[in-house]
KOLKE-710705 format. One record per residue (C-alpha): residue number from 1; x, y, z. Coordinates in Angstrom, 2 decimals. Layout:
+-----+---------+---------+---------+
:   k :       u :       v :       w :
+-----+---------+---------+---------+
: NUM :       X :       Y :       Z :
...
+-----+---------+---------+---------+
//
This chain:
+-----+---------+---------+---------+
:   k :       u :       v :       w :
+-----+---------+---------+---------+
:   1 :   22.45 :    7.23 :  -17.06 :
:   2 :   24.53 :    7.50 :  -20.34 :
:   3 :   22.05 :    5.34 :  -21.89 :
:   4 :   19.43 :    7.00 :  -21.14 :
:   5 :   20.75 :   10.15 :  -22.38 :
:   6 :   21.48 :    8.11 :  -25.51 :
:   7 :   17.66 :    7.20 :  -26.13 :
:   8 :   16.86 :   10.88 :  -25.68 :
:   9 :   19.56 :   12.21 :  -28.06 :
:  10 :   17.98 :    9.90 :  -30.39 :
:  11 :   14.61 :   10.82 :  -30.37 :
:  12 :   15.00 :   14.57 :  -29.58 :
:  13 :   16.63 :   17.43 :  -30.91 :
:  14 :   19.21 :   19.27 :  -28.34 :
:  15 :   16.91 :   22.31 :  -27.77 :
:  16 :   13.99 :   19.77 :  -27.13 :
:  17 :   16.01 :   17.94 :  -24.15 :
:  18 :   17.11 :   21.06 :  -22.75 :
:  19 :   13.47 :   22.34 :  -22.58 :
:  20 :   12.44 :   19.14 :  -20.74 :
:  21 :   14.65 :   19.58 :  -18.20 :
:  22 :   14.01 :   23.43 :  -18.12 :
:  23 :   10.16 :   22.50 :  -17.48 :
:  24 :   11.30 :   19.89 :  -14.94 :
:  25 :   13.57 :   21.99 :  -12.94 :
:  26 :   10.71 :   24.70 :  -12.58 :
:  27 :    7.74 :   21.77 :  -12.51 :
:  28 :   10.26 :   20.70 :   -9.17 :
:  29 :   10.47 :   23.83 :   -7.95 :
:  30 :    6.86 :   24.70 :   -8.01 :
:  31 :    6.28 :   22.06 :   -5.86 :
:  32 :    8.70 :   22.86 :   -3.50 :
:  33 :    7.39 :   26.76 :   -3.16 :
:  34 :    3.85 :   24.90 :   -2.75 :
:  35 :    4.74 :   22.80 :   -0.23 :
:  36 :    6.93 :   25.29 :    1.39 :
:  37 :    4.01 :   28.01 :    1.87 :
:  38 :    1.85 :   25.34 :    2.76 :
:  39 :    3.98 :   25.32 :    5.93 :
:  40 :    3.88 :   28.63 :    6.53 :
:  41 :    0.52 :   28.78 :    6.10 :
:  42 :   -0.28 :   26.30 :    8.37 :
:  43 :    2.18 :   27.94 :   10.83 :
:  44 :    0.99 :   31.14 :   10.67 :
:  45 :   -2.55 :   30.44 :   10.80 :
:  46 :   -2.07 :   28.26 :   14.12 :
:  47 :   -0.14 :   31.39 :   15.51 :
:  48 :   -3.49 :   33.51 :   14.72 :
:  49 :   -5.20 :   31.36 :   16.35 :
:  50 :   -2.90 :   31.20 :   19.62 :
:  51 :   -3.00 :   34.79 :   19.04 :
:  52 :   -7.00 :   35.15 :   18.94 :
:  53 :   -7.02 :   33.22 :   21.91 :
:  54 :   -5.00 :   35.41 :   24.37 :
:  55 :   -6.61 :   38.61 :   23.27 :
:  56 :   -9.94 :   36.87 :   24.39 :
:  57 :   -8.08 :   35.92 :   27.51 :
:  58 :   -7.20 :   39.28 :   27.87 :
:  59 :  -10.09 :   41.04 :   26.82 :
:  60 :  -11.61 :   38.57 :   29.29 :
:  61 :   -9.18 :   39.90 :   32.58 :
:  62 :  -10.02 :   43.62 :   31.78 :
:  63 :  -13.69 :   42.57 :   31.25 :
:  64 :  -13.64 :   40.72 :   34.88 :
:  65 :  -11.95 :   43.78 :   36.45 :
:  66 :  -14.53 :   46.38 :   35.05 :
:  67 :  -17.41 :   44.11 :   36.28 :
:  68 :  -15.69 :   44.03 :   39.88 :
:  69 :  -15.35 :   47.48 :   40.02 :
:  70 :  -18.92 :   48.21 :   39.21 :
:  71 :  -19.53 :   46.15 :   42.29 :
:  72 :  -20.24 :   42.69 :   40.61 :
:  73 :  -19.45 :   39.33 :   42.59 :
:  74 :  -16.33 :   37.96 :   42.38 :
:  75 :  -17.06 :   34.24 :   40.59 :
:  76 :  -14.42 :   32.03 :   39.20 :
:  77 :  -16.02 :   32.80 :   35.99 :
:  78 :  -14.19 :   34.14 :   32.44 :
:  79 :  -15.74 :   35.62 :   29.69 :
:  80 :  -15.48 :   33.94 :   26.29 :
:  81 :  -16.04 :   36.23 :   23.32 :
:  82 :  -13.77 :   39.19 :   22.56 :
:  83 :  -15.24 :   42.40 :   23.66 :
:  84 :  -17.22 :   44.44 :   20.47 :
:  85 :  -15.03 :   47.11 :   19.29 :
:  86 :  -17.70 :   49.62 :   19.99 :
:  87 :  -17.23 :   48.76 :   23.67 :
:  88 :  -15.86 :   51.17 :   25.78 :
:  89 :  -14.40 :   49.63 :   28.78 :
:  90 :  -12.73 :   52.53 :   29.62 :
:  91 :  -15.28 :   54.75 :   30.18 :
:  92 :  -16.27 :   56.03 :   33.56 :
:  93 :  -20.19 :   55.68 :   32.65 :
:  94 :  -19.99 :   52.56 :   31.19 :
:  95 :  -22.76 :   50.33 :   32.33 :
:  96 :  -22.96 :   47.64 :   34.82 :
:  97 :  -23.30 :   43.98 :   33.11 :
:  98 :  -26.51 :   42.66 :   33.74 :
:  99 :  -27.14 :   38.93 :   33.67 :
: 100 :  -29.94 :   36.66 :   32.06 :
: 101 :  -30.41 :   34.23 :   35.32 :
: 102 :  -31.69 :   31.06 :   34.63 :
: 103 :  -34.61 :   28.96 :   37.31 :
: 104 :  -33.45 :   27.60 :   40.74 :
: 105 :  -30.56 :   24.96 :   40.26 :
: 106 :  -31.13 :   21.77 :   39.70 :
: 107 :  -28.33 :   20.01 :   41.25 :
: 108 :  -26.71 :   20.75 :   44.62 :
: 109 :  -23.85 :   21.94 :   42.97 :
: 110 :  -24.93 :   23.49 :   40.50 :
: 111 :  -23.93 :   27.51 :   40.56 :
: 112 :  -26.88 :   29.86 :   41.27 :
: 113 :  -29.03 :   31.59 :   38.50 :
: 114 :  -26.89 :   29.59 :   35.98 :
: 115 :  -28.04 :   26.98 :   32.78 :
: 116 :  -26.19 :   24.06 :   31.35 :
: 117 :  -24.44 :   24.27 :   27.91 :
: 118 :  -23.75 :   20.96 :   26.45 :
: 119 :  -20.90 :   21.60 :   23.86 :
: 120 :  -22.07 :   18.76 :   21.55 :
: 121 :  -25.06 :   20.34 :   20.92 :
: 122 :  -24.04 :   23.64 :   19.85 :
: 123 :  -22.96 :   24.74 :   16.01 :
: 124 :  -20.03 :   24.99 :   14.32 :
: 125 :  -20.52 :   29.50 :   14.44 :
: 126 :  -21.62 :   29.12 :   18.28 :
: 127 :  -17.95 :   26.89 :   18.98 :
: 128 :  -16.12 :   29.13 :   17.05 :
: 129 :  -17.64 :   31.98 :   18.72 :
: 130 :  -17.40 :   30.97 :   22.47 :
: 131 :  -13.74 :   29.43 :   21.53 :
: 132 :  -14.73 :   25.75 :   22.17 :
: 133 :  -14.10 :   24.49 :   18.48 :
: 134 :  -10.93 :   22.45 :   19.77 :
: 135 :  -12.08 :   18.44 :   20.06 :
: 136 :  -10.73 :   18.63 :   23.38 :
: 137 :  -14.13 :   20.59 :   24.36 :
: 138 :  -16.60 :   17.94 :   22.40 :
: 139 :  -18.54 :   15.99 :   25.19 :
: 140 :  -18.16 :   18.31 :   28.14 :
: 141 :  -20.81 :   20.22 :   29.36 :
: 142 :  -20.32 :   24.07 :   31.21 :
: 143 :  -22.53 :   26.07 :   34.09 :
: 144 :  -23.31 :   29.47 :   32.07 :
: 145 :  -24.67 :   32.34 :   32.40 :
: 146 :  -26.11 :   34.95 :   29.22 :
: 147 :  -25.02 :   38.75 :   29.37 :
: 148 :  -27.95 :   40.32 :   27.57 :
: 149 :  -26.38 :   43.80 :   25.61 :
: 150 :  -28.30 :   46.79 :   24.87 :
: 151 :  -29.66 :   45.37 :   21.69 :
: 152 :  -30.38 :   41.85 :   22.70 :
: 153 :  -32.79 :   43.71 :   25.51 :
: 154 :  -33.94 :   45.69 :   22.87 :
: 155 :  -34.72 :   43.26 :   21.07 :
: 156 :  -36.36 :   40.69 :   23.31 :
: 157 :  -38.38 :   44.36 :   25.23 :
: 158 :  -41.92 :   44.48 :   25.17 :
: 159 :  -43.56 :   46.59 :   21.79 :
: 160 :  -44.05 :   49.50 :   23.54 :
: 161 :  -40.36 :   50.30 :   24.77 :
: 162 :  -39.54 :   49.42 :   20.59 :
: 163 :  -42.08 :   52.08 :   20.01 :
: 164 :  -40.48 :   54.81 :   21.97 :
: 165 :  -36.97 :   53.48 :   21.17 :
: 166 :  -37.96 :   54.62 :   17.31 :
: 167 :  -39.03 :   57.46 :   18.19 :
: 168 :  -36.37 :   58.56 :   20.12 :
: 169 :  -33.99 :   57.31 :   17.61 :
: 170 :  -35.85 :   59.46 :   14.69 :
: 171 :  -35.84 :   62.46 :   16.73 :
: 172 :  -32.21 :   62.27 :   17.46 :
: 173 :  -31.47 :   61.69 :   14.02 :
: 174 :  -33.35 :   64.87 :   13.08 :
: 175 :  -30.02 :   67.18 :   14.07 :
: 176 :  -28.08 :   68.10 :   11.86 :
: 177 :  -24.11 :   66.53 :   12.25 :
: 178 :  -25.39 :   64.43 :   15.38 :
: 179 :  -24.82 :   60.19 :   15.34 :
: 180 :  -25.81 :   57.01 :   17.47 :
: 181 :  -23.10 :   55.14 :   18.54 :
: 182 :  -23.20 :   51.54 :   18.77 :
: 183 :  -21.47 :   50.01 :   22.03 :
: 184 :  -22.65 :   46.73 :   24.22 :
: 185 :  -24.29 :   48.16 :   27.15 :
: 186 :  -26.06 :   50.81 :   25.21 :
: 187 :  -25.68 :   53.82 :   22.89 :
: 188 :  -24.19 :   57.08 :   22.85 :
: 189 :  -25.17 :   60.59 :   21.32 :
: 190 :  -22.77 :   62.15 :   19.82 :
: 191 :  -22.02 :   65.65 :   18.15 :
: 192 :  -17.98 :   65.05 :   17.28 :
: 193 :  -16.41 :   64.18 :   19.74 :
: 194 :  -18.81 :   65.64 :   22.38 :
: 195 :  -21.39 :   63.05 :   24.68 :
: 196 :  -24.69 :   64.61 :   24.81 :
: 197 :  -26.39 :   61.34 :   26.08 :
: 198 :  -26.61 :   57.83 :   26.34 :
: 199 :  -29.75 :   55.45 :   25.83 :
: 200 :  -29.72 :   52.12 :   28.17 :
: 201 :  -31.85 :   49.95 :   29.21 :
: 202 :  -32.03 :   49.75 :   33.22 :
: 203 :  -33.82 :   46.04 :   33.71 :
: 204 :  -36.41 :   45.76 :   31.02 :
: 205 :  -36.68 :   50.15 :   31.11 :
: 206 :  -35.91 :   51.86 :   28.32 :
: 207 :  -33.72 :   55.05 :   29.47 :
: 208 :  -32.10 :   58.09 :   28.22 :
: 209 :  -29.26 :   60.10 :   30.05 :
: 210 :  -28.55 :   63.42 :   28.89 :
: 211 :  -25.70 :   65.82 :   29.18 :
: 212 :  -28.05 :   68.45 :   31.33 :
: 213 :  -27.88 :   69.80 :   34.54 :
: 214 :  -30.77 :   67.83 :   36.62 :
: 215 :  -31.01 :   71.03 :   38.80 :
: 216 :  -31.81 :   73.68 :   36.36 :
: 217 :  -34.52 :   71.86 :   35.73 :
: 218 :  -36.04 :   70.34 :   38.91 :
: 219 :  -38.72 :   72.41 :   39.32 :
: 220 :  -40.05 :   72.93 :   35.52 :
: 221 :  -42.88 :   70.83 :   34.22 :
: 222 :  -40.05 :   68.68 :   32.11 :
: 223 :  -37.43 :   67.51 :   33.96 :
: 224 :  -35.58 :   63.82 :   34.66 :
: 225 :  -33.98 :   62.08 :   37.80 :
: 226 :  -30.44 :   63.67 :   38.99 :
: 227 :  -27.96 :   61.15 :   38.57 :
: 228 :  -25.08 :   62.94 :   39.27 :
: 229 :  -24.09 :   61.11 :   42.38 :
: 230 :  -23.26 :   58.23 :   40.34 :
: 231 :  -20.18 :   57.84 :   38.59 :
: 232 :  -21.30 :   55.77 :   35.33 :
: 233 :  -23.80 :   58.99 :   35.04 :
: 234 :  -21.13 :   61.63 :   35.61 :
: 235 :  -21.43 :   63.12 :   31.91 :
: 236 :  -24.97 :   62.65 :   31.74 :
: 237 :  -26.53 :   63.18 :   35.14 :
: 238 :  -30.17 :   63.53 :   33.62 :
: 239 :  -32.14 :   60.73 :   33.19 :
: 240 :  -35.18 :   59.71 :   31.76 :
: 241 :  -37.38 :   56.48 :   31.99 :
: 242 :  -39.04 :   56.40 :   28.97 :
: 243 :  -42.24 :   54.60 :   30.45 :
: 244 :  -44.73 :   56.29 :   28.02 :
: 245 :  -45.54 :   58.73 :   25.34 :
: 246 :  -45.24 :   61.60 :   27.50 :
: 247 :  -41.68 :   60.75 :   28.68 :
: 248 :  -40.99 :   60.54 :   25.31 :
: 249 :  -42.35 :   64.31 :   24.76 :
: 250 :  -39.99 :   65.15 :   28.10 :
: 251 :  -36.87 :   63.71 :   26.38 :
: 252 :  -37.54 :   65.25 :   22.94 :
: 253 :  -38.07 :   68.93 :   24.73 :
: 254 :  -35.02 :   68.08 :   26.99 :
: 255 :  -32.98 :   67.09 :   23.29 :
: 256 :  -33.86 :   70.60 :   22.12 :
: 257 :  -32.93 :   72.33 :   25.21 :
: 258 :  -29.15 :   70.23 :   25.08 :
: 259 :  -29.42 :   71.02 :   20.76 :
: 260 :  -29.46 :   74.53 :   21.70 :
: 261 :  -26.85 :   74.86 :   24.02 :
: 262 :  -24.53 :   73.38 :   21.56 :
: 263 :  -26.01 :   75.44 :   18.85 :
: 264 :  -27.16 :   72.38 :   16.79 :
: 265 :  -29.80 :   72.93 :   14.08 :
: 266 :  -32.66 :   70.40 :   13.94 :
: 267 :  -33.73 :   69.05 :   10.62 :
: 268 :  -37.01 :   67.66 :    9.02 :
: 269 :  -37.74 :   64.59 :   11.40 :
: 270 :  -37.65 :   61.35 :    9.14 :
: 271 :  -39.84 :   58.20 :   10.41 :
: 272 :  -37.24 :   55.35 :    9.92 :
: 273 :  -38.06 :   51.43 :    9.32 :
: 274 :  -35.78 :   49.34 :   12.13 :
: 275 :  -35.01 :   45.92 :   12.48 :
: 276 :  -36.33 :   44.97 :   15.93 :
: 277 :  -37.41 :   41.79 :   15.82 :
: 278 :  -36.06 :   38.82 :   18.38 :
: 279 :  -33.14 :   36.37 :   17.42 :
: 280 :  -32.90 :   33.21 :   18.49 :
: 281 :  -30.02 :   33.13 :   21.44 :
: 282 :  -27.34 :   31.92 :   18.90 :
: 283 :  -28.01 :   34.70 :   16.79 :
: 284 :  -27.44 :   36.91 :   19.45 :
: 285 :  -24.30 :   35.87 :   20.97 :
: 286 :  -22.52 :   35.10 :   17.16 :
: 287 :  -23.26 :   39.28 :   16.30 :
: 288 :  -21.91 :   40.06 :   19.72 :
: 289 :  -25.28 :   41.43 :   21.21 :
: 290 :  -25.14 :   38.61 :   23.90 :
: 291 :  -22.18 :   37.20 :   25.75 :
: 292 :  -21.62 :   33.85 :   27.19 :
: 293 :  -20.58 :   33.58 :   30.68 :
: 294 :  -18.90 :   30.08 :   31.89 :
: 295 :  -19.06 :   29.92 :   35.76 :
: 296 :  -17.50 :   26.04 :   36.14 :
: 297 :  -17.11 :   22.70 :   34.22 :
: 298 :  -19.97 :   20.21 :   35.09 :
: 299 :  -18.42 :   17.57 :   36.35 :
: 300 :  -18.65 :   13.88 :   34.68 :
: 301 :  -21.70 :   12.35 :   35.40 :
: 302 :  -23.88 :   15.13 :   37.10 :
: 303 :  -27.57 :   14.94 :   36.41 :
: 304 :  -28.65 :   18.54 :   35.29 :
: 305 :  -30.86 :   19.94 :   33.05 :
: 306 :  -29.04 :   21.65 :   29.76 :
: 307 :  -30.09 :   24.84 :   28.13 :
: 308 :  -30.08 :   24.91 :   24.13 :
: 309 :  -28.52 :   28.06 :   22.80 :
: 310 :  -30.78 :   28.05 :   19.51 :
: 311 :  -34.10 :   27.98 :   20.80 :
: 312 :  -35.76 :   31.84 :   19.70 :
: 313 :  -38.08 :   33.14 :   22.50 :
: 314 :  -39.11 :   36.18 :   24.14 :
: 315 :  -41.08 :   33.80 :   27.02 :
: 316 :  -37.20 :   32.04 :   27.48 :
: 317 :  -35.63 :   35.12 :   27.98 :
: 318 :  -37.93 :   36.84 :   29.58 :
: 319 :  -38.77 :   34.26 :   32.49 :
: 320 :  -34.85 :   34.38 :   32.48 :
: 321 :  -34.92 :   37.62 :   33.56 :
: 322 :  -37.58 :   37.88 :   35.70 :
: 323 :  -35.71 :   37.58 :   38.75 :
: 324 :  -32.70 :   40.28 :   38.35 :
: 325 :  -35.33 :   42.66 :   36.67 :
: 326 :  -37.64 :   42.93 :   39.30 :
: 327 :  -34.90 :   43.18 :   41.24 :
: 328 :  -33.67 :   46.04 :   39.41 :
: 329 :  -36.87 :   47.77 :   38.59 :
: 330 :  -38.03 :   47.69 :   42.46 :
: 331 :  -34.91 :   49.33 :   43.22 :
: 332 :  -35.91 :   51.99 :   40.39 :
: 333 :  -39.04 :   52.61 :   41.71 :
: 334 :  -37.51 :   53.62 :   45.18 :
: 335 :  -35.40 :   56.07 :   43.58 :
: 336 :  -38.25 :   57.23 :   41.28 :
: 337 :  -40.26 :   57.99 :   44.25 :
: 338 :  -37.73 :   59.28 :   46.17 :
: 339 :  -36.78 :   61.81 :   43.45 :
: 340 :  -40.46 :   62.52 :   43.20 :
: 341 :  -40.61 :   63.63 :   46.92 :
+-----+---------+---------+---------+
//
């Protein structure tokens, strides 16, 4: 040591030493701090994670119990991406979820009106998404089921109910200090704080609910369908199927009539460009518009056919669909004729 301290006395100057060991100290400490926050880093960004993880679970639990009270069917199933923050569980006339069924099973097993999702095949976004990117998921393969939102339907709807949704949407927009909500199941109207409708999509129809009394205007040559026996419709009883360009006219009279009792002043009606055209399924579920169901784990060695996530088609989703939406739109036309007589 003393020698050493020799041969540096002897080739520097006392300040020079002393500035060595100044830039050594804090060239020492520097890595230290680095390597300390490292750690933290680490530690904190595994605790996100952990943390991300049981808000989904959660977000999952209140999910499952909404869906059961609507009257759904209690699956051992869990949902896997955290609910939009749009979405209004809470709401009394929140819509049921509807789900994309898939063709008869294949396997004897295998859940009804479900697909299989092979986790190898998906990307990086769709694991991170779904909350399979752990290793522990890569090889295993999951019985699923697709929870089309409002603008995933919208999206994958025929060009006619795009038609009338732009319209609708323009005409709405024409009031002055009124706003379209964004939420899962479908949008809201709102002037502040006050709901003067909803649009939804019941199966593949395009609908409007409005903040009217269904009664008042029963017998007129505009009116809707009363609602007001069913809870999700409680603040907007009237409803519209908006199955052509007259229903359209209907809703934008209706509008006015709701504009008026509010005392809302309608505005030069602008035509607006939208952004309707279909995503592919990935697309759909990474922006939220589409949620992933799993129903159960395949198990090892099960011959089924698998469902890719990527593949972009109206014909996929629609044949998907086919079976809960005639479903759906049979029970609709009951009620329509019903309300008619």
């Amino acid at each position: 040591m003393s020698n050493s301290f020799l041969i540096l006395a002897s080739v520097f100057v006392g300040w020079q030493i002393a500035l060595i060991v100044i830039v050594s100290v804090l060239l020492a400490g520097l890595i230290t701090l680095n390597v300390y926050f490292s750690v933290i880093w680490r530690v904190k960004a595994e605790r996100r994670l952990h943390n991300e993880e049981l808000q989904s679970r959660r977000s999952a639990l209140l999910a499952k119990i909404e869906y059961l009270k609507g009257g759904g069917e209690a699956l051992s199933y869990q949902w896997v991406d955290p609910v939009d923050e749009t979405y209004d569980e809470g709401s009394e006339d929140e819509d049921d979820e509807s789900f994309m069924p898939s063709a008869a099973p294949v396997a004897a097993d295998q859940p009804l009106n479900t697909v299989v999702l092979e986790v190898d095949s998906l990307s990086s976004r769709m694991r991170n998404k779904i909350g399979m990117r752990a290793k522990r998921f890569n090889g295993k393969r999951f019985y699923v089921r697709y929870s089309l939102g409002f603008e995933a339907k919208l999206r994958y709807s025929e060009d006619d109910a795009k038609t009338y949704y732009t319209q609708i949407s323009d005409e709405i927009r024409s009031y002055e200090k009124i706003k379209l909500e964004k939420g899962f199941a479908r949008q809201r109207i709102l002037f502040g704080n006050e709901l003067l409708g909803t649009i939804l999509f019941l199966g593949k129809r395009l609908c409007v609910a409005l903040a009217l009394d269904p009664a008042k205007y029963a017998n007129g040559k505009y009116h809707g369908e009363d609602k007001s026996d069913k809870k999700r419709f409680a603040k907007t009883p009237m409803l519209i199927r908006v199955l052509s360009e007259n229903k359209v006219e209907v809703f934008k009279y209706l509008f006015e009539r709701l504009a008026d009792k509010f005392g809302i002043e309608k505005g030069k009606t602008k035509v607006r460009k939208y952004d309707l055209k279909e995503k592919s399924k990935e697309d759909m579920v990474c922006c939220g518009a589409m949620r992933v169901v799993i129903v159960d784990e395949v198990p090892v060695g099960a011959m089924v056919r698998t469902q890719q996530v990527d593949t972009k088609a109206r014909r996929s989703v629609n044949n998907d669909q086919s079976v809960l939406e005639t479903a759906e739109e049979a029970a609709a036309t009951v009620n329509s004729d019903e309300q008619s007589d």
